[in-house]
N, C-alpha and C positions, 0 to 999 in steps of 0.2 A: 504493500500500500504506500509506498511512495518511501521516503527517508525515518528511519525512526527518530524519536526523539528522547534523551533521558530527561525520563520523570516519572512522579512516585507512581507504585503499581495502582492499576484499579482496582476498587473492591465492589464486595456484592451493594453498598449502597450508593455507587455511582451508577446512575440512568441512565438511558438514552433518553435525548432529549425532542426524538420524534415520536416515541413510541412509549417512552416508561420501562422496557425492557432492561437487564444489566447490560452496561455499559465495557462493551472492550475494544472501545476505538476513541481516543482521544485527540481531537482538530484544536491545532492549535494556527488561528489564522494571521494572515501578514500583519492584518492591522492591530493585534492583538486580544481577539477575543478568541472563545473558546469555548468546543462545543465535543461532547459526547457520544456517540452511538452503537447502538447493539452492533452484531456481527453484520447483521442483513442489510441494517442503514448503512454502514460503515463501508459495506463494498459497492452499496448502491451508488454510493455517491463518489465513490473512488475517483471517478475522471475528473469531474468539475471540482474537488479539492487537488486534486494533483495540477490542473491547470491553472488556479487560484493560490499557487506555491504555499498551500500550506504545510503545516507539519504535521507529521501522520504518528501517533505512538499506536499499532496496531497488536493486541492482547488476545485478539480472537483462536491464537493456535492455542490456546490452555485449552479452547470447548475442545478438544479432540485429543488432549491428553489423558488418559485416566492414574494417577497414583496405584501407585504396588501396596501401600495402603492407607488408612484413614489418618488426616490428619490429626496433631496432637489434642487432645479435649474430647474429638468425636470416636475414641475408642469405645 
């Protein structure tokens, strides 16, 4: 999805800001605002953020990883 960017990881209470879904796409645009989106927004919009040089932090390969086991607490 274009250049990552370093910044902090999403969590489950980051949005998307189309949808309400969790958030694992993070636009960080030239002018400096900045905006959110599930996976689906996220690629939806892919070209006209990539032509609008924004910053892309793209998170979406965690949905297709699964853990060898439960994180710590959810034992």
């Amino acid at each position: 999805m274009g250049a990552a960017i370093a910044q902090e990881t999403l969590t489950a209470t980051d949005r998307c800001d189309r949808c309400g879904a969790r958030a694992y796409v993070r636009v960080t645009l030239p002018g400096g605002g900045e905006l959110l989106f599930c996976g689906h927004h996220g690629h939806a919009h892919k070209e006209a953020l990539t032509a609008a040089s924004a910053s892309i932090q793209d998170e979406s390969q965690s949905l297709t990883t699964t853990p060898s086991t439960a994180p710590e607490g959810e034992r």
